[in-house]
C-alpha positions in Angstrom: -10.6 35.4 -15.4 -14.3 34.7 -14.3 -15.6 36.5 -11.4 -17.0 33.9 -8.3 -15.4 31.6 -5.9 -13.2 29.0 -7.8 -13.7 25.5 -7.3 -10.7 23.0 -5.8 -11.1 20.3 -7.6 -8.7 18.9 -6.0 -9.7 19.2 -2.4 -13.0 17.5 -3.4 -11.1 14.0 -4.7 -9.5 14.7 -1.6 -6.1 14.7 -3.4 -2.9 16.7 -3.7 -2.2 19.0 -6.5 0.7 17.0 -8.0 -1.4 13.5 -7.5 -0.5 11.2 -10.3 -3.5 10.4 -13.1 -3.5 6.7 -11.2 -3.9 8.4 -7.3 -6.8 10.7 -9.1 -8.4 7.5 -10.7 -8.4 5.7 -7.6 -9.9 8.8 -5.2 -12.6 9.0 -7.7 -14.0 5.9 -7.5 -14.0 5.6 -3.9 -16.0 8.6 -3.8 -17.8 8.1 -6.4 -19.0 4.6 -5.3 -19.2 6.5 -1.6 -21.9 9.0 -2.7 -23.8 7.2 -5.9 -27.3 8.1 -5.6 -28.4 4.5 -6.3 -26.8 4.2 -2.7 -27.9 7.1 -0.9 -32.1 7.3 -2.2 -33.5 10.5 -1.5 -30.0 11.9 -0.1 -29.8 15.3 -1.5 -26.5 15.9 0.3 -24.9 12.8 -1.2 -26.3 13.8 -4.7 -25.1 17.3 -4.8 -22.0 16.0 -3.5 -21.6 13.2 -7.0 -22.1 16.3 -8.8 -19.1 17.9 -7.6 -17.0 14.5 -7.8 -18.3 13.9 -11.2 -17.2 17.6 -12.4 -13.6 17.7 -10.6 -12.6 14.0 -12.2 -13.6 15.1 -15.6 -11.0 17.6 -15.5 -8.5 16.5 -13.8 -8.5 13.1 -15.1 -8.1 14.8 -18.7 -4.6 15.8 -19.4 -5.2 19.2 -21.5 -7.9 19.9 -18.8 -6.4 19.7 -16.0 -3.4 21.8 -17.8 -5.8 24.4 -18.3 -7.3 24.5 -15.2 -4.2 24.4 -13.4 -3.3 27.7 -15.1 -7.0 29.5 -14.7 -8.8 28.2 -11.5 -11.8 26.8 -14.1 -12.5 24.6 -17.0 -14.5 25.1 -20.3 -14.5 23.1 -23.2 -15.2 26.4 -25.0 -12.4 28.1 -23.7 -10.2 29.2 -26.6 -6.3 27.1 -26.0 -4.3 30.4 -25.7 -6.4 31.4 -22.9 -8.9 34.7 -23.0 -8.1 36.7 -25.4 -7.3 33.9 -28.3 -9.8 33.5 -30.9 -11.0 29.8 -30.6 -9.9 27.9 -34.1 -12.5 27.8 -36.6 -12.9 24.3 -38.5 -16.2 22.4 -39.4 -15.6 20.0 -37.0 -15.5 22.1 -34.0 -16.6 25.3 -34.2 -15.7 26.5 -30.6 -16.8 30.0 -29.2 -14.8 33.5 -28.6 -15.9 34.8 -25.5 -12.8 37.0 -25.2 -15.0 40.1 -25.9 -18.0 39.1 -24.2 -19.0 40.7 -20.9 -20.4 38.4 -18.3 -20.5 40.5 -15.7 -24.7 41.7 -16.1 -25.2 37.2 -17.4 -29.0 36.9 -16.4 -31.2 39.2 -15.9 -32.4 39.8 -12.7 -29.5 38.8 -11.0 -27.0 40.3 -9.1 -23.8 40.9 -10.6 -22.1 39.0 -7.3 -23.8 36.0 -8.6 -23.3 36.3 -12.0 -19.8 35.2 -12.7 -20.3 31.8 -10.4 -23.6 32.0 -12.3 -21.7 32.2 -15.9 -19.1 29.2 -14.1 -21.3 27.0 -13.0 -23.0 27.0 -16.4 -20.2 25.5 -18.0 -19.4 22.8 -15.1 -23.6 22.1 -15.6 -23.5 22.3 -19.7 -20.2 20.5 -20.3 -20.2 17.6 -17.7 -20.6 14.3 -18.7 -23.1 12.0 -16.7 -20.7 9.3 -14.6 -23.2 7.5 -12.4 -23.0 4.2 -14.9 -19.3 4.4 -14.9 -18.9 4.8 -11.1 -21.2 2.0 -10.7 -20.2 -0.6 -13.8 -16.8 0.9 -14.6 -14.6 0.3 -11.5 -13.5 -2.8 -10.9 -10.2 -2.4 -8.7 -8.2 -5.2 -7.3 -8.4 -5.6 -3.3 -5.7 -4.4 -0.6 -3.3 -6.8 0.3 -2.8 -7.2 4.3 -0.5 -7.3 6.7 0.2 -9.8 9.4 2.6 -10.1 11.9 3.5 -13.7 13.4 5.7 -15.2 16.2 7.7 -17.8 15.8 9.8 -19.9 17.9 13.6 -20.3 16.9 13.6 -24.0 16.0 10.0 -23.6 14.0 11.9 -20.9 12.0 14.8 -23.4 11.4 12.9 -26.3 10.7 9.4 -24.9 8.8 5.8 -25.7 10.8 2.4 -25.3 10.2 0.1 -22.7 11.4 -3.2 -21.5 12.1 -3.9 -18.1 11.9 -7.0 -15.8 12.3 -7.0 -12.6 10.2 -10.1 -10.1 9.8 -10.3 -9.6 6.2 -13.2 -7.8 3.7 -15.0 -10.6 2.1 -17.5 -9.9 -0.7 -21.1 -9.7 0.9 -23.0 -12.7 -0.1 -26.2 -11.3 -0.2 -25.4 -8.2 -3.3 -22.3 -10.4 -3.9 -20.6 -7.4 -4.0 -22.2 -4.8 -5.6 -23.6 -2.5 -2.7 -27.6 -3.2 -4.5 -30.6 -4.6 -3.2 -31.5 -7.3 -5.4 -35.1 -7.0 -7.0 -36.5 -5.0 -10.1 -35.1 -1.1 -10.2 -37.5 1.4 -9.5 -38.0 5.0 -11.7 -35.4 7.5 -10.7 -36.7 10.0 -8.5 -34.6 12.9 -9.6 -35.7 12.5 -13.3 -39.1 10.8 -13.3 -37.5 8.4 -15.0 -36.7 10.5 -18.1 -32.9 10.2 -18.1 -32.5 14.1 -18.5 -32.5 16.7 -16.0 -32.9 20.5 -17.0 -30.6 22.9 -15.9 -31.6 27.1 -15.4 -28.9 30.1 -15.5 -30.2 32.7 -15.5 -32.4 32.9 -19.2 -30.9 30.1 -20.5 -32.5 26.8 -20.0 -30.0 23.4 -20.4 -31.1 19.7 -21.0 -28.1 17.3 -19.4 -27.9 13.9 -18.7 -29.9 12.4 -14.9 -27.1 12.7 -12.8 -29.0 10.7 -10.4 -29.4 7.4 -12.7 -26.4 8.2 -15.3 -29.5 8.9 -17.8 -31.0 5.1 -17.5 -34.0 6.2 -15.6 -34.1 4.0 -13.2 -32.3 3.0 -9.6 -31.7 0.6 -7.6 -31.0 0.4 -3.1 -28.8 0.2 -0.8 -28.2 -3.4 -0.1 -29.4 -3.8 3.5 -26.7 -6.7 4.7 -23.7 -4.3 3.5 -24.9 -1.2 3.9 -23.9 -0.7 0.2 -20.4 -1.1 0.4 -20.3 -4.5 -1.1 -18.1 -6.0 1.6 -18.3 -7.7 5.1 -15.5 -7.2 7.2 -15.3 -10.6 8.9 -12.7 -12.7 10.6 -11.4 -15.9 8.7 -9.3 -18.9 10.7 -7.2 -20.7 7.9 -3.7 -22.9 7.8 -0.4 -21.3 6.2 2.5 -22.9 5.7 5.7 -21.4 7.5 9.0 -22.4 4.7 12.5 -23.6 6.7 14.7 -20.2 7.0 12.1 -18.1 7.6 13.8 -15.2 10.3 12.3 -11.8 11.6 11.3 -9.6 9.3 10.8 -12.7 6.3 7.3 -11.8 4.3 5.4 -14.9 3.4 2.7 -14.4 0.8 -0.6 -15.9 1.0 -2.5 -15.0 -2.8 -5.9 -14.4 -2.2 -6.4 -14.2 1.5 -6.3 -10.6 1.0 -9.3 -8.0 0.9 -12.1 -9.0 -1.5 -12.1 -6.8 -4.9 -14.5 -4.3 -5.8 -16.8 -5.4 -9.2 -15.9 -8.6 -9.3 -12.0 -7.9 -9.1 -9.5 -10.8 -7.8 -8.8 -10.1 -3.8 -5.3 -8.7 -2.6 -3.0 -10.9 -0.8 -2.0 -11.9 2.7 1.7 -11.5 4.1 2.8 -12.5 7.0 5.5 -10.9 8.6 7.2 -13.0 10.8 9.0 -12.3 14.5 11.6 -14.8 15.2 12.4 -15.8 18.5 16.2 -15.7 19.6 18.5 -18.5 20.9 20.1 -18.8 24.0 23.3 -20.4 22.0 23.1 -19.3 18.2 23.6 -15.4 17.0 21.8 -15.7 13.5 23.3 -13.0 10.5 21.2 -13.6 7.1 21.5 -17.2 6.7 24.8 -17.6 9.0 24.7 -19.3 12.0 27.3 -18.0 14.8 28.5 -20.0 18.1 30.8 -19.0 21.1 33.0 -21.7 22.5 35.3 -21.8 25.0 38.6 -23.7 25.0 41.3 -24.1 27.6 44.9 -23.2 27.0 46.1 -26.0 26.1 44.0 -26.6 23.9 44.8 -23.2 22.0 48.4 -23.8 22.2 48.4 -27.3 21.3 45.4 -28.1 19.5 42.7 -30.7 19.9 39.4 -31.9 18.4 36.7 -30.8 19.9 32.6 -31.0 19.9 30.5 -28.3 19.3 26.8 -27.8 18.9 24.6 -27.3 15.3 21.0 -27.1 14.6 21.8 -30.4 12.9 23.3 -32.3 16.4 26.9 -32.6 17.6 29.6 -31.8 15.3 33.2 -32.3 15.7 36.1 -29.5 14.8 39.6 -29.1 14.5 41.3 -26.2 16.7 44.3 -25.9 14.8 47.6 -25.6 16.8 48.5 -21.8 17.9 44.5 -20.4 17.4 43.9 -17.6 19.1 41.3 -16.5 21.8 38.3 -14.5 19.2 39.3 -16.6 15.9 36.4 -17.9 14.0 36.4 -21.6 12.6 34.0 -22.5 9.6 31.4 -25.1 9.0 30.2 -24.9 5.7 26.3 -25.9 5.0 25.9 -26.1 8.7 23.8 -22.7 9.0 20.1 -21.8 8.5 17.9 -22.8 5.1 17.6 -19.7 2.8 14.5 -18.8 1.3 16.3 -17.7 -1.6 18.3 -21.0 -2.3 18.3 -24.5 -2.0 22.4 -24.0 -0.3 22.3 -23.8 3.2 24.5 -20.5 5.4 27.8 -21.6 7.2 28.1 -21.7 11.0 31.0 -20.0 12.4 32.6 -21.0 16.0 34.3 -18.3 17.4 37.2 -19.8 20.1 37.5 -17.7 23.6 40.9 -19.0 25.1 39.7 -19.6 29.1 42.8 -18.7 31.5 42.9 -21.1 34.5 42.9 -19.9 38.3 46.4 -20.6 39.1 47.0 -22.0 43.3 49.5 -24.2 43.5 52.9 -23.6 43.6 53.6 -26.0 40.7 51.6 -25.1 37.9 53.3 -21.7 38.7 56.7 -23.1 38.4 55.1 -24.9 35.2 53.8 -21.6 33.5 57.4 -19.7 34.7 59.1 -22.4 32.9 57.0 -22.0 29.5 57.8 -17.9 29.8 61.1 -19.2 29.7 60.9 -21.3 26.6 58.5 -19.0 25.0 59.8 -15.1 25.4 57.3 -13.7 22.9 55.7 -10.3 23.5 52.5 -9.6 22.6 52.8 -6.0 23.0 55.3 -5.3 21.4 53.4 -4.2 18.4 52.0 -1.4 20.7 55.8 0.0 21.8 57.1 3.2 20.2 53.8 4.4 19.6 
């Protein structure tokens, strides 16, 4: 193993060790558009910073490379595949190096040897990195975020559908770079390189030629866009109509496309959804699509039957109470319950009878209700005897 303080690439994309390739992509090119030096002129923190973002995505968006630093704590293209120690394959085509029986311990003289390993290191990360700065500012173009919006509704709008006006704030592209993150105008030379495209690297004795990591070797680069501040977006909020459906209830997710954040490099926007918060009703108990009613009926009524009227979110319907029914037994209406979002059928209502005892004071109904004890000895307990 090299001597020197490993790098974490994965601390500087800000990611966990077992990110997926798609959570590394992404982390990348929010830093890397974060800290291009086309954004950040003359920011030498920001541009040693792409440096490092630039080195640790190379690896680790590489499958064999990431593998390999996984297993050492470095990366080198030269760096044989059984590890130190294997002899590099020779072929035409790649010719590879065997440092297994090099020592790099005294690398460059004049040095001191606590220096020298990062020295050796941080050669390869200088010597085998690719310049990035054209594909962090050309490549990524990633769709926006959708957002979330919660609504209230009142019962009989979520029944019946309505209309409504919302306000949401929402990143819009900025009109000025239309979303970009540059100043319009010619680009000026690249500082970092004279506006060469090549920057020179020095370890130790050894002297490297690599690509302007400044300007992605074009030479040139462009600023900041002064309305945005470079990020390419205005955070702004936007008043616009949305249509509620019938059936909607709390917790329903009603998709707006488009009305979410703007895209980066010219990507469509996310989209809007609106989480609604139903109100409850005083009379109706809502399950799914069901609709569910408490009614009370008198005793006679249970015993003998009767038609009766009952409330819908449709008006007045009438039901049978079937001769016999029972205080707690649900009746059906079929089709008379909420609109689904997921069908053109309509849920059922249910009524749910609660037998209502009368307050007995006279001596006749008494004599009345003996009488019917008479005729009627049934126990209702008796179920419960003997156990």
């Amino acid at each position: 193993m090299p001597v020197g303080t490993q790098k974490d690439y994965y601390a500087t994309l800000g990611v966990e060790r077992n990110s997926k390739p798609e959570q590394i992509r992404k982390a990348y090119r929010r830093l890397a558009r974060k800290h291009h030096p086309d954004l950040n002129p003359g920011n030498k923190s920001a541009e040693e910073k792409f440096k490092q973002i630039q080195e640790a995505y190379e690896v680790l968006s590489d499958e064999k490379k990431r593998k390999i630093y996984d297993q050492y704590g470095f990366y080198s293209d030269n760096l044989p595949p059984g590890g130190y120690g294997a002899a590099a394959p020779e072929s035409a085509s790649s010719p590879g190096f065997d440092f297994s029986g090099f020592d790099f311990s005294d690398f460059g003289a004049g040095e001191e040897k606590a220096g020298a390993g990062s020295s050796f290191r941080d050669l390869f990360s200088q010597f085998f990195s690719r310049g990035r700065a054209a594909e962090a500012e050309h490549e990524g173009s990633e769709r926006g975020g959708d957002i979330e919006h919660r609504f209230h509704l009142g019962f009989w709008d979520a029944i019946r559908g309505t209309q409504v006006r919302i306000t949401v704030a929402r990143a819009t592209a900025c009109g000025v770079c239309r979303g970009t993150g540059l100043a319009s105008g010619a680009p000026v030379v690249c500082t970092a390189c004279g506006g060469t495209g090549k920057a020179s690297r020095q370890t130790g004795v050894m002297r490297f030629s690599l690509t302007c990591p400044q300007c992605g070797g074009t030479g040139q680069q462009r600023r900041r866009c002064a309305a945005c501040g470079g990020e390419g977006q205005i955070r702004r909020p936007e008043t616009f109509d949305v249509r509620i459906p019938p059936g909607v209830d709390t917790g329903s997710r009603i998709r707006v496309p488009g009305k979410g954040n703007a895209g980066v490099g010219g990507a469509a926007a996310g989209d809007l959804y609106i989480v609604t918060d139903v109100e409850p009703h005083p009379l109706f108990e809502r399950k799914g699509d069901n609709l569910y009613l408490k009614v009370p009926i008198t005793v006679t009524e249970a015993a003998l039957g009767a038609k009766i009227e009952v409330p819908t979110i449709d008006g007045p319907a009438t039901i049978k109470i079937p001769p016999g029914t029972q205080s707690g037994q649900k009746l059906r209406l079929r089709g008379r319950g909420a609109p689904s979002l997921r069908a053109s059928a309509r849920g059922d209502q249910f009524v749910e009878v609660q037998v209502v005892v009368p307050r007995v004071a006279d001596e006749r109904t008494k004599e009345i209700l003996r009488e019917l004890a008479r005729l009627n000895p049934e126990d209702p307990r008796r179920d419960l005897k003997g156990k």
